[in-house]
C-alpha positions as CSV (number, residue, x, y, z in Angstrom):
1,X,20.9,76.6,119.5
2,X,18.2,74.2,120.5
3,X,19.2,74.4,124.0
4,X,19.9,77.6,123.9
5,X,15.9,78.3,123.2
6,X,14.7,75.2,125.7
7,X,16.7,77.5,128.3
8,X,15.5,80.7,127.3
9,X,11.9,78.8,127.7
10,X,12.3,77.0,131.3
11,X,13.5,80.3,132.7
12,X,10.6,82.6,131.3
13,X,7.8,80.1,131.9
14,X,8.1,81.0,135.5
15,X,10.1,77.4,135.6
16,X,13.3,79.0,137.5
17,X,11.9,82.8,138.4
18,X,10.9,84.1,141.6
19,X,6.8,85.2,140.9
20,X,5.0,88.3,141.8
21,X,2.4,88.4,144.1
22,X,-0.2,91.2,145.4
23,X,-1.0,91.1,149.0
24,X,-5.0,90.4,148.8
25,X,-6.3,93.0,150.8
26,X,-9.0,93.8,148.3
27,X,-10.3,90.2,149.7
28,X,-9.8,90.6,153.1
29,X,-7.4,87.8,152.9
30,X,-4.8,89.7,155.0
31,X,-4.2,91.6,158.3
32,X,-2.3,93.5,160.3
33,X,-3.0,92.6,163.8
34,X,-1.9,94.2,167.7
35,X,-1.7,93.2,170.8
36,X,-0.7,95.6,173.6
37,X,-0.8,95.3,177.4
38,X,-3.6,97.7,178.9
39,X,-2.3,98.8,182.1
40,X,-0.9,95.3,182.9
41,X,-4.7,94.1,183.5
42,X,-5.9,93.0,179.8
43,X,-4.9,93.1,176.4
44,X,-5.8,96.0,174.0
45,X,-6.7,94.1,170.4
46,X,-6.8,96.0,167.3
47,X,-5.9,96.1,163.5
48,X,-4.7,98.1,160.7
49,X,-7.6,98.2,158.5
50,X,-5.9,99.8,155.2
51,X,-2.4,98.9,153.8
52,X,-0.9,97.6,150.6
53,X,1.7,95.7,149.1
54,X,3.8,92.8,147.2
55,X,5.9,90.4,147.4
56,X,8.1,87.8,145.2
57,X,8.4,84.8,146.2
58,X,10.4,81.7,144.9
59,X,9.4,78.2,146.5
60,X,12.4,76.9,145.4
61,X,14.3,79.8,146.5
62,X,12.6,81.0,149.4
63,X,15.7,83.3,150.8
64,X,15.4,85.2,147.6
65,X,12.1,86.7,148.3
66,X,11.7,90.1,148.9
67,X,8.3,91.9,150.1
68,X,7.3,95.5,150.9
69,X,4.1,97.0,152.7
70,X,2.6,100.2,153.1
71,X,0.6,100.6,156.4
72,X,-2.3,103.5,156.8
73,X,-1.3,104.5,160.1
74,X,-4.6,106.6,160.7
75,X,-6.7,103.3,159.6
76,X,-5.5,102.1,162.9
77,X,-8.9,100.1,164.6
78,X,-8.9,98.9,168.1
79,X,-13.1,98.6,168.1
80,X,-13.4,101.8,169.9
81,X,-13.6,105.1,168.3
82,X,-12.6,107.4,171.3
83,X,-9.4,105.3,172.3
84,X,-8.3,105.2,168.0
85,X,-8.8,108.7,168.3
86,X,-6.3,108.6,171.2
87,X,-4.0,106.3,169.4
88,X,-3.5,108.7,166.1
89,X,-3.0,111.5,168.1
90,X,0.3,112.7,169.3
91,X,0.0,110.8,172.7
92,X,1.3,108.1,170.2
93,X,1.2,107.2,166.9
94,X,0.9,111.2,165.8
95,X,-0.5,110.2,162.0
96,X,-1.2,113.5,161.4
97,X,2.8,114.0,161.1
98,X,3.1,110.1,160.6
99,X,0.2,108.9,158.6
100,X,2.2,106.2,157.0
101,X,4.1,103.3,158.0
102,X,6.5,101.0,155.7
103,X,8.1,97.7,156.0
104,X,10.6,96.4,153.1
105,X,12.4,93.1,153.6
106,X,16.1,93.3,153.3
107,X,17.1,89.7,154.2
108,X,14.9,86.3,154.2
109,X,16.0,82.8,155.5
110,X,14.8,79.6,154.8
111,X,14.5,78.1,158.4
112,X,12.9,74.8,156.6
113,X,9.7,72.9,156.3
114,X,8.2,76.2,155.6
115,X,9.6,78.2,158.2
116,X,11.3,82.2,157.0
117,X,12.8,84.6,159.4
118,X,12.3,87.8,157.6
119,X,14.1,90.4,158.2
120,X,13.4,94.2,157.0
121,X,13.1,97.7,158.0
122,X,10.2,99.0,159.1
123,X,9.8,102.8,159.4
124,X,7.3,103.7,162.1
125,X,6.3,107.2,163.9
126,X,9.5,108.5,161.7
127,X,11.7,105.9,163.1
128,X,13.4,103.3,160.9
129,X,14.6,100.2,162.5
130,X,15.4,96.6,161.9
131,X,12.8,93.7,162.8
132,X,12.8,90.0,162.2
133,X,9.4,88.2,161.2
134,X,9.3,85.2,162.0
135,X,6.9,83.6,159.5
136,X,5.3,80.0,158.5
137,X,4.0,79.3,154.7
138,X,0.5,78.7,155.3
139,X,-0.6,77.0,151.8
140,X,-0.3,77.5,148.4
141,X,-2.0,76.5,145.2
142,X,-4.7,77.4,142.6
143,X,-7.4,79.5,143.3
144,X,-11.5,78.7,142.0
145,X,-11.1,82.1,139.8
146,X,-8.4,80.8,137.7
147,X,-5.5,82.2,140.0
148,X,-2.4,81.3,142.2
149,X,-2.3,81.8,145.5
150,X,0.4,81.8,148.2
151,X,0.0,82.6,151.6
152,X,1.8,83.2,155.2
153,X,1.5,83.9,158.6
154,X,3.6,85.7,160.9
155,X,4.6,87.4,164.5
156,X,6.8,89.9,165.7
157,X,7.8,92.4,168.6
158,X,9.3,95.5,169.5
159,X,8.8,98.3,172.1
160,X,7.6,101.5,171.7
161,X,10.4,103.5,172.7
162,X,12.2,102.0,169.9
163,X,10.0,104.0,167.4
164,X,9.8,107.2,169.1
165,X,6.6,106.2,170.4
166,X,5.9,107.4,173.8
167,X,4.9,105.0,176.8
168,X,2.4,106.6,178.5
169,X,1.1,103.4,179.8
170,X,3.0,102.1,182.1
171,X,6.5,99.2,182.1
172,X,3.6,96.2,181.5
173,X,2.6,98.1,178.2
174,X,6.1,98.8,176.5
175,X,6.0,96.0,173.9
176,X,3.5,95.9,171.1
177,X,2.9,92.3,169.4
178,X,2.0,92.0,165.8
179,X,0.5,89.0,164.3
180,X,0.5,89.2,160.2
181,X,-1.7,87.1,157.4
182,X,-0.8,87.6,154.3
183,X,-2.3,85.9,151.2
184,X,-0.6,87.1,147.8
185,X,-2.3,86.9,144.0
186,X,0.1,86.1,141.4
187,X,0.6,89.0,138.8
């Protein structure tokens, strides 16, 4: 019976779970960032400046985490108001029909010393489809408000045509980069 209740304790102490986390976007301590070709000549820049989510996440278990993350497509920000205008409109990202964007993990392997590939399905412009994140624990520990912290960083790919998205651009701006910080708040 004893070790029946030492058991019972190590694995609802947190000792042998996965924990919950809130992406920190309150904080700022997360982003969504682009990168697309302009034209072949520069780089277009820009974020996602509202979107939510949570993830678990089990250090010992890293491949059973699971995360999911809403994206405000129309709080898309590429530091000029006329060209976001551009963006949400039907040209391309058409948030007026497709104000939201998901992503929710559906596989996650431990690469080692702190390397994921995360893979999950991100529904974009209407489209769902699979991508892989590849991702790097950043850090992890408590936080000077009495918290826990965990956080990551990482990149992906994939071309516009693949989500419906038209490419009105030209071949040099098919492929859209994202670059992803996430810091998480225990629950």
């Amino acid at each position: 019976m004893k070790l029946t209740t030492f058991l019972l304790a190590i694995l609802f102490s947190g000792g042998l779970l996965a924990a919950d986390y809130k992406i920190d976007t309150k904080g700022a301590h997360a982003s969504i960032n682009f990168k697309i070709q302009h034209l072949g000549y520069s780089w277009l820049t820009g974020r996602f400046n509202d979107f939510s989510g949570s993830f678990s996440y089990d250090k010992a278990k890293p491949e059973d985490s699971k995360i999911q993350v809403k994206i405000n497509t129309t709080s898309i920000d590429s530091n000029h108001a006329e060209r976001d205008k551009h963006l949400r409109s039907g040209d391309f990202l058409n948030t007026d029909k497709f104000g939201e964007a998901t992503f929710v993990s559906t596989k996650i392997k431990d690469k080692g010393n702190g390397k994921l590939e995360v893979v999950g399905d991100l529904t974009l412009h209407g489209v769902t489809k699979s991508i892989t994140i590849d991702t790097t624990k950043v850090g992890e520990g408590d936080d000077p408000w009495g918290g826990y912290r965990v956080g990551f960083a990482g990149e992906t790919e994939f071309r516009l045509k693949d989500f419906g998205i038209p490419e009105k651009l030209g071949k040099a701006s098919q492929t859209v980069y994202l670059s992803l910080h996430v810091e998480g708040i225990r629950q």
